[in-house]
N, C-alpha and C positions, 0 to 999 in steps of 0.2 A: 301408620299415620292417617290414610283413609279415614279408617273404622274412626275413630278417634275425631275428626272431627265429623265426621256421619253422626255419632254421640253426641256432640255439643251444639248440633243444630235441632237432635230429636227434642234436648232439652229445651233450648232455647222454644221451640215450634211449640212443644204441649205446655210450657206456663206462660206462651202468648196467647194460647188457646184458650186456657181458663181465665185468663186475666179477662178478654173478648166476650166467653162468655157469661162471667159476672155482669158485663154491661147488657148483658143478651141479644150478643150478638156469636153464632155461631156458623162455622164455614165446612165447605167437602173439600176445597184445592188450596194446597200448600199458596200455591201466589195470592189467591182470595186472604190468605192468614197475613200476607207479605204487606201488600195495599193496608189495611185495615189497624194495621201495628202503625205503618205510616200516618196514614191519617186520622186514626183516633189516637194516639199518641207521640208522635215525634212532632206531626204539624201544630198542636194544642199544648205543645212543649209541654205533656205531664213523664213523657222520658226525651232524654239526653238524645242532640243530633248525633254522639257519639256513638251512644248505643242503637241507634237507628241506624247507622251505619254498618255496627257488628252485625244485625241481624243481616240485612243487606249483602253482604260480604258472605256470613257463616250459610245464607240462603245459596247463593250463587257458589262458594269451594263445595255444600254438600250436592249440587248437581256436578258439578267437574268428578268429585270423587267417586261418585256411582255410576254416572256413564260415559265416563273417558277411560280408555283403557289406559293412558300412559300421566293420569294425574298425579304427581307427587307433591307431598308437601313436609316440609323440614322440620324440627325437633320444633325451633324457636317458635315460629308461626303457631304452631300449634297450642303448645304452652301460652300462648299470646291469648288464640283464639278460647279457650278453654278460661286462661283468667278475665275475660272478656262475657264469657257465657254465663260465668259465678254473677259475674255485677248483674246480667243481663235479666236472669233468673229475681235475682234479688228484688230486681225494679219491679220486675210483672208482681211478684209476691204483694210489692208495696202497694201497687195497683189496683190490686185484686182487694185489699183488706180496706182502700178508700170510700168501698160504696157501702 
């Protein structure tokens, strides 16, 4: 379950990344991508406080699950997290094809 959502945050991370750098704007540290998702898009409401949230959350479970030796997370969460990345994906795509 790690891996798994370690996976649905790498997605989420690199089509925030391109979405950022369509605006040209590009970053070196995972939290510089964090901030910048926040306030070029969650605060300017062109994505969901919702999905502003997922990112927030899948940013903060894929540090738990890399450097906690005893992080676990359950079947449901996951699937959760993961139908949460599909939308999340989607939005940057949307994002991305607005400029």
């Amino acid at each position: 379950m790690r891996i798994a959502i370690n996976r649905a945050y790498y997605a989420a991370f690199y089509s925030a990344c391109a979405a950022l750098l369509r605006k040209g704007r590009q970053f070196t540290k995972h939290t510089s991508v964090r901030a910048a998702v926040n306030k070029e898009f969650v605060k300017t409401a062109k994505l969901s406080e919702d999905l502003g949230r997922f990112y927030n959350t899948i940013f903060d479970e894929r540090g738990e699950g890399d450097y906690e030796v005893f992080a676990d997370f359950n079947a449901k969460d996951v699937a959760l997290r993961i139908d949460e990345c599909e939308r999340f994906v989607a939005a940057m795509f949307q994002l991305s094809a607005l400029d």
